[in-house]
C-alpha positions as CSV (number, residue, x, y, z in Angstrom):
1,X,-55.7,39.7,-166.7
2,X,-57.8,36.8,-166.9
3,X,-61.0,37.3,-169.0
4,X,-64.6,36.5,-167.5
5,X,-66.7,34.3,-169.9
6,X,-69.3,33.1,-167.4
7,X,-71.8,35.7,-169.2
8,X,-70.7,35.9,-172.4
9,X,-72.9,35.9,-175.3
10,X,-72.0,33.0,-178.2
11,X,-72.6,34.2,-181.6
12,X,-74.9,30.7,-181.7
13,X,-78.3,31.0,-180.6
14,X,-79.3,27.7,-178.4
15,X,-81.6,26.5,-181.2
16,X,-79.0,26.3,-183.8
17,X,-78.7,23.4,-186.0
18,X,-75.2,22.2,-184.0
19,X,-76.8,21.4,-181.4
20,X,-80.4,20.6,-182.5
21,X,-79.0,17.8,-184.9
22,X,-78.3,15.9,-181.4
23,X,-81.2,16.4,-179.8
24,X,-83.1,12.6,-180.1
25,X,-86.1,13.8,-182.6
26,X,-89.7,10.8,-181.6
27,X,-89.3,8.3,-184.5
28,X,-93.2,8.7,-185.6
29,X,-92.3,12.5,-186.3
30,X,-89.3,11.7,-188.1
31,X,-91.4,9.4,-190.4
32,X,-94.2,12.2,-190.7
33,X,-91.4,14.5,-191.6
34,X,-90.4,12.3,-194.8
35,X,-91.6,12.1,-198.5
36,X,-92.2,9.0,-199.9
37,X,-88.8,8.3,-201.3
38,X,-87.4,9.7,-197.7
39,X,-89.3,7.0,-196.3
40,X,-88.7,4.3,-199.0
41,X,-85.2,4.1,-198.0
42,X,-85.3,4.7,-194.2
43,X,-87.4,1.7,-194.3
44,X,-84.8,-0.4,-196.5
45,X,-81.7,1.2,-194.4
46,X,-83.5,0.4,-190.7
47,X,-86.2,-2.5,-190.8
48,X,-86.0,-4.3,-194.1
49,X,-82.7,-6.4,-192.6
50,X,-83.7,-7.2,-189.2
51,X,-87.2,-8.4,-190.7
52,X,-85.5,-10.9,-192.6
53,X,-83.6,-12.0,-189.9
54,X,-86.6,-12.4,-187.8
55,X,-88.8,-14.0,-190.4
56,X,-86.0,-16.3,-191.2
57,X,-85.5,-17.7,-187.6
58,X,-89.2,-17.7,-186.9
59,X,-89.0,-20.2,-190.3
60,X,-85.7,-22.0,-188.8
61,X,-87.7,-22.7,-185.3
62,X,-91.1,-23.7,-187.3
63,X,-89.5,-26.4,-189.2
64,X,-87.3,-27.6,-186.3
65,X,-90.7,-28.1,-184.4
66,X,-92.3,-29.9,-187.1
67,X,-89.9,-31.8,-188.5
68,X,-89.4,-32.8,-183.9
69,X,-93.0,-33.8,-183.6
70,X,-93.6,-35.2,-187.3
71,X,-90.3,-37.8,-186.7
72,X,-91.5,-38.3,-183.0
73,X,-91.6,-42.2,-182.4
74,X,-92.4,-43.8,-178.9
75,X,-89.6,-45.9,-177.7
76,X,-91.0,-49.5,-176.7
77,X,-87.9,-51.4,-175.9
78,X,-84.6,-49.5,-174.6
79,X,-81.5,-51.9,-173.6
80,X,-78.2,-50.6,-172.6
81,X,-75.0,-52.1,-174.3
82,X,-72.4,-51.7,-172.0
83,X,-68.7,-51.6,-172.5
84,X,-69.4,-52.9,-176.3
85,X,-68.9,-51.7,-179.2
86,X,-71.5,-53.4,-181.9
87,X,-71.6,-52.7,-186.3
88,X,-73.1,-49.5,-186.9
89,X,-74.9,-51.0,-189.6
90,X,-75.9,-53.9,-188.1
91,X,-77.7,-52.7,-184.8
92,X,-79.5,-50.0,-187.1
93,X,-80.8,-53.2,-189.2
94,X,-81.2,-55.3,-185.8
95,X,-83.1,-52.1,-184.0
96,X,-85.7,-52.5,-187.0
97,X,-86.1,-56.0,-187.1
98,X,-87.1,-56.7,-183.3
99,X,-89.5,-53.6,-183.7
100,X,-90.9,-55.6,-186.9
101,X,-91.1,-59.0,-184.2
102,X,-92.5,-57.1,-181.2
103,X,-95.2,-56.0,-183.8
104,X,-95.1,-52.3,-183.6
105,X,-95.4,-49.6,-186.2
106,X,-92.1,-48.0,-188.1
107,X,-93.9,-45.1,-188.5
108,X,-95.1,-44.1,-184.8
109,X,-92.7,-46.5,-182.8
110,X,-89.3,-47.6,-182.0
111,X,-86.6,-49.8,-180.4
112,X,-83.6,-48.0,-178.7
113,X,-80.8,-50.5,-178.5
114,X,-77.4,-48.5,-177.8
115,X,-73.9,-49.1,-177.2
116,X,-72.6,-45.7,-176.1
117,X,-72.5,-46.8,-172.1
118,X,-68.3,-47.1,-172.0
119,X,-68.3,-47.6,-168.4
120,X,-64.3,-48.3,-168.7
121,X,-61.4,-47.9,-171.6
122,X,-62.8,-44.4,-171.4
123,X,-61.9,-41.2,-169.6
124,X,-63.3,-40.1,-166.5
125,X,-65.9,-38.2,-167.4
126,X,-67.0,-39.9,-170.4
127,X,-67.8,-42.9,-168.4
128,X,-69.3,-41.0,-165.2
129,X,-71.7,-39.8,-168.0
130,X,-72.4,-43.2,-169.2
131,X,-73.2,-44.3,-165.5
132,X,-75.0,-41.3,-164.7
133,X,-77.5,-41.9,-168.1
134,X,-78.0,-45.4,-167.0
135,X,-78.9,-44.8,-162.9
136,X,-81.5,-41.9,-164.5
137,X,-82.9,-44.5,-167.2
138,X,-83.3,-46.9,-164.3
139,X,-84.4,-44.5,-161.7
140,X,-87.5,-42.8,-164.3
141,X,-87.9,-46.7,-165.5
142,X,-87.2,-46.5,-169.1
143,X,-84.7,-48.8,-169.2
144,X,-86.4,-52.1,-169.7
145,X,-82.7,-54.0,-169.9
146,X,-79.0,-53.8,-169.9
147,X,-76.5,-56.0,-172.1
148,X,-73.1,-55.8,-170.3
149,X,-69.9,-57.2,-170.2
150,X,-69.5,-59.8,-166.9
151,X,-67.5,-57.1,-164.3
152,X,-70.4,-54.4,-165.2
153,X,-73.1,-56.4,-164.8
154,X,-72.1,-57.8,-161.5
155,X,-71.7,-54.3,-160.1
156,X,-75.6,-53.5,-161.4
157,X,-77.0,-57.2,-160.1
158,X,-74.6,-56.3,-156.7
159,X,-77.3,-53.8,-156.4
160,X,-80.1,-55.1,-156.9
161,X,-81.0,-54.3,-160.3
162,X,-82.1,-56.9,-162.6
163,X,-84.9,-59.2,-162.0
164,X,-84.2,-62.7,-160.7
165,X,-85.6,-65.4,-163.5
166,X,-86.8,-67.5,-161.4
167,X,-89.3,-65.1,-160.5
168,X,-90.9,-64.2,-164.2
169,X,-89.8,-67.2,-166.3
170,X,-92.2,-70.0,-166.0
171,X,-90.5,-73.7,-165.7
172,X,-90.4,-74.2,-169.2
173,X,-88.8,-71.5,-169.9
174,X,-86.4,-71.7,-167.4
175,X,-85.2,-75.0,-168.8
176,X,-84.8,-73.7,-172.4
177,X,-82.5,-71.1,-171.0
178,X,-80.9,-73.1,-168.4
179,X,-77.6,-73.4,-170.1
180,X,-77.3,-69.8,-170.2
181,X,-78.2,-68.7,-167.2
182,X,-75.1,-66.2,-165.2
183,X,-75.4,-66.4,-161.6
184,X,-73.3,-63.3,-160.7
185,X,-70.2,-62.5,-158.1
186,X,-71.7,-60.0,-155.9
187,X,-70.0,-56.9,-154.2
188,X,-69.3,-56.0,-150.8
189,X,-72.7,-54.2,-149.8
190,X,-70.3,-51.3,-148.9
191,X,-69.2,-50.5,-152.4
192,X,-68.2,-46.8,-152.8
193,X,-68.7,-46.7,-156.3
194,X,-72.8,-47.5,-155.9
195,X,-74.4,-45.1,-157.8
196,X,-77.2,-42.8,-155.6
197,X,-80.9,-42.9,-156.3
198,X,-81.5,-46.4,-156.8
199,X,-84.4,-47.5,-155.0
200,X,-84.0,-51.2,-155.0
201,X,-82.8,-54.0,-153.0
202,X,-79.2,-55.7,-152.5
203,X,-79.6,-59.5,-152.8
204,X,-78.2,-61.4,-149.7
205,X,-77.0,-64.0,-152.1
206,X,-76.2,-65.0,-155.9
207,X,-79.2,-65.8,-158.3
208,X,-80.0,-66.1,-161.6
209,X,-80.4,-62.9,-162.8
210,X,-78.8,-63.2,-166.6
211,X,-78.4,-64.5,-169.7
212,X,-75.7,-65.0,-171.4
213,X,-75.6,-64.3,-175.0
214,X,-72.2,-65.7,-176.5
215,X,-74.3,-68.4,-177.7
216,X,-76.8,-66.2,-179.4
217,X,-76.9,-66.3,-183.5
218,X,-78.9,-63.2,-183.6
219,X,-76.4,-61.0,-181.3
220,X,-73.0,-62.5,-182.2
221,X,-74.2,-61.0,-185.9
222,X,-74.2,-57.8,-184.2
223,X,-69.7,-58.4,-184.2
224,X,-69.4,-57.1,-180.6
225,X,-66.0,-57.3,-179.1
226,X,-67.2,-58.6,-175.8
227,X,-66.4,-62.6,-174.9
228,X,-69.5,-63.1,-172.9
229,X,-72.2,-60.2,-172.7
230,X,-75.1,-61.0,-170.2
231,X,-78.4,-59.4,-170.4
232,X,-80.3,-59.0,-167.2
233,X,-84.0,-57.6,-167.3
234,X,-84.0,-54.2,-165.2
235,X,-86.0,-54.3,-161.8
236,X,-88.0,-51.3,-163.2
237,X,-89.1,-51.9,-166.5
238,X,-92.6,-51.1,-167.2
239,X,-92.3,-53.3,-170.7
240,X,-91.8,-56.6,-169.2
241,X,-93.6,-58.5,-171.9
242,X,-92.0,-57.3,-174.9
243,X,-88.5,-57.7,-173.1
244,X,-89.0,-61.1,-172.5
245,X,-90.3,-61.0,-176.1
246,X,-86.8,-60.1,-176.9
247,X,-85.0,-62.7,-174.8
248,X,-86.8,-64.9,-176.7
249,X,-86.1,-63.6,-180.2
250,X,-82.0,-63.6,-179.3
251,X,-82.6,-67.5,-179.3
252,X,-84.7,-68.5,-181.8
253,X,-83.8,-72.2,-181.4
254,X,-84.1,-72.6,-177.9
């Protein structure tokens, strides 16, 4: 015969401790509870750790915000290299030295002259980056000039890109960089590859719209693998004087 439990007494009364010791007891009552040693080492056990952790990444972030704002220099000249690869050590010294021409401050400004746009001899990705970067630059107009190889920089004067001379170079100065002047092959207007949000203006025809700079002493010390890198002076630059500033630099004896 089975035996009915449904009313049967437990020899435990309901506030026994095995089942009070699971009961969640407020945290201000536990500490009220304690004696001074009690709470010594709940302290050390529970808070003293994550306090640490907190106080340490609350010193981390402080120092990475000062040490972001205290190095902060604004950027006065920005060229693309493209499809180059130029001596570390060399465009760190050259970065300095057109800042030191342009007459700008080490301390609150700076010239950004890089080579990572590998637009080709890369993976896919790697160079959709690189062209990606360079339409955004172009597009918010912080690029203020591009130094490419001949096939890229036909593709970015194909679209319109880079300032024709003739239009802010005075005769003079025309003439003293007419032997290096690159009249580029332009693309079919149709070009798949044209990258999207470029507000400017495919030219109808070829013009003079770079320099070359195989002839330059100043960037040949730079030991760039490229035969003939041509500069062109982006469309959207907001800097024009201190670009041309630059041109003129890369040719001191012109």
């Amino acid at each position: 015969m089975a035996i009915d439990t449904k009313y049967k007494k437990t020899a435990l009364d309901e506030d026994a401790s095995i089942y009070s010791e699971h009961k969640d007891i407020d945290e201000r009552q536990k500490w009220k509870n304690m004696n001074r040693n009690e709470r010594r080492i709940h302290f050390r056990e529970y808070y003293l750790a994550p306090i640490f952790v907190a106080i340490a990444v609350i010193l981390i972030v402080g120092y990475l915000v000062y040490d972001a704002v205290k190095n902060y220099r604004d950027v006065i000249l920005m060229v693309a290299v493209v499809n180059d690869s130029l001596d570390e050590d060399a465009l760190k010294s050259f970065n300095s030295d057109i800042l030191d021409y342009l007459g700008y401050n080490e301390s609150k400004e700076k010239v950004d002259i890089d080579d990572k746009y590998m637009l080709s001899g890369t993976n896919s990705s790697d160079s959709l980056s690189a062209a990606e970067s360079i339409t955004s630059y172009i597009y918010a107009k912080q690029l203020d000039a591009m130094i490419a190889d001949t096939g890229a920089f036909n593709h970015y004067a194909s679209l319109g890109c880079f300032y024709d001379l003739r239009n802010i170079l005075n005769d003079e100065q025309l003439n003293r960089y007419s032997d290096y002047l690159y009249y580029p092959e332009l693309e079919e207007a149709n070009d798949p590859n044209a990258p999207k949000g470029l507000n400017t203006v495919r030219p109808d025809e070829t013009y003079p719209c770079g320099i070359i700079l195989s002839e330059s002493p100043v960037y040949k010390s730079l030991k760039g693998a490229q035969s003939t890198p041509v500069l062109g002076i982006v469309i959207t630059t907001n800097r024009l004087d201190d670009t041309l500033k630059f041109l003129e630099y890369l040719f001191p004896d012109a």
